[in-house]
Structures are given as structure tokens and as C-alpha cells.
C-alpha positions in Angstrom: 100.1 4.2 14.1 102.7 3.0 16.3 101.6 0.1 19.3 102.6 1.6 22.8 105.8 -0.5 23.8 104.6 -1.0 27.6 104.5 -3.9 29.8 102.3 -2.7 32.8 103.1 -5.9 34.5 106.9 -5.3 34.6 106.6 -1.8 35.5 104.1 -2.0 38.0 106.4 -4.9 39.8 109.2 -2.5 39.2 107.6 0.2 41.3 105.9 -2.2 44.2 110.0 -3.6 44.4 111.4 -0.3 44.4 109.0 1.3 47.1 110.0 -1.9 48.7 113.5 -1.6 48.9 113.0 2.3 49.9 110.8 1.1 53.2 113.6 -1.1 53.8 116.5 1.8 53.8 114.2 3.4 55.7 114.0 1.0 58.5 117.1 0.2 58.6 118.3 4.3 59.3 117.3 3.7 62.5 120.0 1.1 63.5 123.6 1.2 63.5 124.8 0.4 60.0 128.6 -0.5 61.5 131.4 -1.0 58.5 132.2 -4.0 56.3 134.5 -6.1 59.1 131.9 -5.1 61.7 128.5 -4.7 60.2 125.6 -3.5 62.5 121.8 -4.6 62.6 121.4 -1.6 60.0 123.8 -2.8 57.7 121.6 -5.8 55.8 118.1 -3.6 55.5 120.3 -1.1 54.1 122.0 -3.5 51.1 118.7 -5.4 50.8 117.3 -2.0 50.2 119.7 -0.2 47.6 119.5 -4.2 45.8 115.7 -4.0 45.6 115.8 0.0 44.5 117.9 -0.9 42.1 116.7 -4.2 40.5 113.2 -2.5 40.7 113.8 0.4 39.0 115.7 -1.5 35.8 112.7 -3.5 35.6 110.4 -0.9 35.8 112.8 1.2 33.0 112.4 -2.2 31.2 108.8 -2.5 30.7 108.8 0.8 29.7 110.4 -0.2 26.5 108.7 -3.2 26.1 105.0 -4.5 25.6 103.9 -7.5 27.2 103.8 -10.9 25.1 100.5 -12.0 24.1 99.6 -15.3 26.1 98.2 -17.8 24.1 94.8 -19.2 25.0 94.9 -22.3 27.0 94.0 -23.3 30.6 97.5 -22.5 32.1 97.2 -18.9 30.9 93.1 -18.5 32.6 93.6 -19.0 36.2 96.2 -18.7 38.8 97.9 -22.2 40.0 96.1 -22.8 43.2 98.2 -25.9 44.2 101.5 -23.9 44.2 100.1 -20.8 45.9 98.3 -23.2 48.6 102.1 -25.1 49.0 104.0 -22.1 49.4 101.8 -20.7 52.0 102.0 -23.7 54.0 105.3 -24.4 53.9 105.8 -20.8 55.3 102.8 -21.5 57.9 104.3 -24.6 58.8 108.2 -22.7 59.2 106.6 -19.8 61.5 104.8 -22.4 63.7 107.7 -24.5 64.1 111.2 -22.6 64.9 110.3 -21.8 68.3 108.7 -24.6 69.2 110.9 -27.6 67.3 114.1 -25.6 66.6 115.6 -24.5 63.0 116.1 -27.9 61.7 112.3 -29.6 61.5 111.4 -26.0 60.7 113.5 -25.9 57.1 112.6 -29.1 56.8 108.7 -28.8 57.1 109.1 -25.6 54.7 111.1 -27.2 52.2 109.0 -30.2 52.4 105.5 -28.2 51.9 107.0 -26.0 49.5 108.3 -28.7 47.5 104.7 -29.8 46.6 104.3 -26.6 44.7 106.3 -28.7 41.6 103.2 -31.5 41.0 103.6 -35.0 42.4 106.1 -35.2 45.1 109.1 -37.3 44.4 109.5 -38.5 48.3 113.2 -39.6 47.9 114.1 -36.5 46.1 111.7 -34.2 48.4 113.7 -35.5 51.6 117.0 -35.3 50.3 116.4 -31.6 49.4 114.8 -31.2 53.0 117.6 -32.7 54.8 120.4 -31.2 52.6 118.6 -27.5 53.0 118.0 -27.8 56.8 121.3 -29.1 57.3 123.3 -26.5 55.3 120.9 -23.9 57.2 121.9 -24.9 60.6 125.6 -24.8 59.0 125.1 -21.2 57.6 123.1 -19.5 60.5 124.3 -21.5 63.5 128.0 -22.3 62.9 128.2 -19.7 60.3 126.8 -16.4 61.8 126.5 -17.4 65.2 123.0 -17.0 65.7 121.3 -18.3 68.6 118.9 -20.8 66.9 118.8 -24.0 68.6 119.1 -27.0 65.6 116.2 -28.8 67.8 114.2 -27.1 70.4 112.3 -30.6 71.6 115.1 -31.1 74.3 115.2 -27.6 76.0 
């Protein structure tokens, strides 16, 4: 008898990405979509969403045809890691509290700065390096770049 070749994992992330990327098209009817030299407000939900349809459904096809790999006992593979999880989600926190109030800079920076203790034992050189470096080329890419009216520091408005 034959093992079923499934990995309920992949397909199940498949699906949730997919449905994901379909609520995204979705929203994004409702706006102008524009063309390539002049794209509308419709225009990214609409990429993001065909890119997430279609990464989600080749990974759902793909755990279709393949069974999940056995995890080997060990402490790693019982329980989720808390320290990362907790990082991420204040990083984030610490982004959504700050852009209005500080401005885009200390924002990316806080968030790159929490997030970055997600790894294990932060590496302060290396963590504000990657903070400055990140928050700088974000001012670059949505400020000079795009245009967008996000002050770099909002302490002096």
C-alpha cells in the first residue's frame, strides 16, 4: 500500500495565500488601475494579488505531490520560538506607533531594530548599521523615490 504523497502544511498555506491574493484583486477593482507609465491606486493590489494567486496555488499544487518531512525529535521541533514571534510583533508595534508621531526614519529604524532581535543575541554594531542603512534607503525609495508624503522626521513639524 502506497503512503499518501500530501503535505497539508504546504497546501493549506497555498490556499490561505491564494484566497489572500483574490481579497486583494478584489479590493483593488474598486480603484482606478491606470496603465504601466501611469499606474493608479488599483494598479499594486491588483499585481500583489495575481503574485500571491499564483505563488499560492503552485505551492498548494506542490504539497499535493509531496508528503511532509518527518521532524526529528528535539526541542526546536516541540514548541514555537516565542523570542522571534514576541520581536517581530514589536518591531511592527513599535513601526505603527511611531510614523505619525516621529516620521519614517526612527519608525524603520525602531522596526528593524526590534525585529532584529528575532536572530538571538543582538550584535549592536551590526543591528544599527542594518537600522540606519534600511531607514535611510527607505526614506530614499518612498520619499525621493515615489514621492510620497512621509516626512523623514516628524519631531520638528
Amino acid at each position: 500500500m502506497s503512503e499518501a504523497r500530501l503535505n497539508p502544511r504546504a497546501v493549506a498555506g497555498g490556499l490561505l495565500a491564494t484566497a489572500l491574493g483574490v481579497f486583494a484583486m478584489w479590493e483593488g477593482s474598486g480603484y482606478a488601475i491606470g496603465s504601466i507609465r501611469r499606474m493608479g491606486p488599483g494598479w499594486f493590489p491588483l499585481a500583489l494579488g495575481v503574485l500571491l494567486v499564483a505563488l499560492g496555488l503552485a505551492l498548494a499544487l506542490w504539497g499535493l505531490t509531496r508528503h511532509a518531512a518527518r521532524a526529528e525529535p528535539g526541542p526546536e521541533s516541540e514548541s514555537a520560538d516565542w523570542r522571534a514571534l514576541a520581536a517581530i510583533t514589536a518591531g511592527l508595534a513599535a513601526f505603527a506607533a511611531l510614523i505619525e508621531r516621529a516620521g519614517l526614519v526612527p519608525a524603520v529604524f525602531a522596526l528593524v531594530a526590534l525585529a532584529s532581535l528575532a536572530a538571538g543575541p543582538p550584535r549592536p554594531l551590526r543591528v544599527l548599521a542594518l537600522a540606519a542603512a534600511i531607514s535611510a534607503l527607505s526614506w530614499a525609495v518612498f520619499r525621493l523615490g515615489l514621492g510620497l508624503p512621509l516626512p523623514a522626521f516628524a519631531f520638528w513639524r
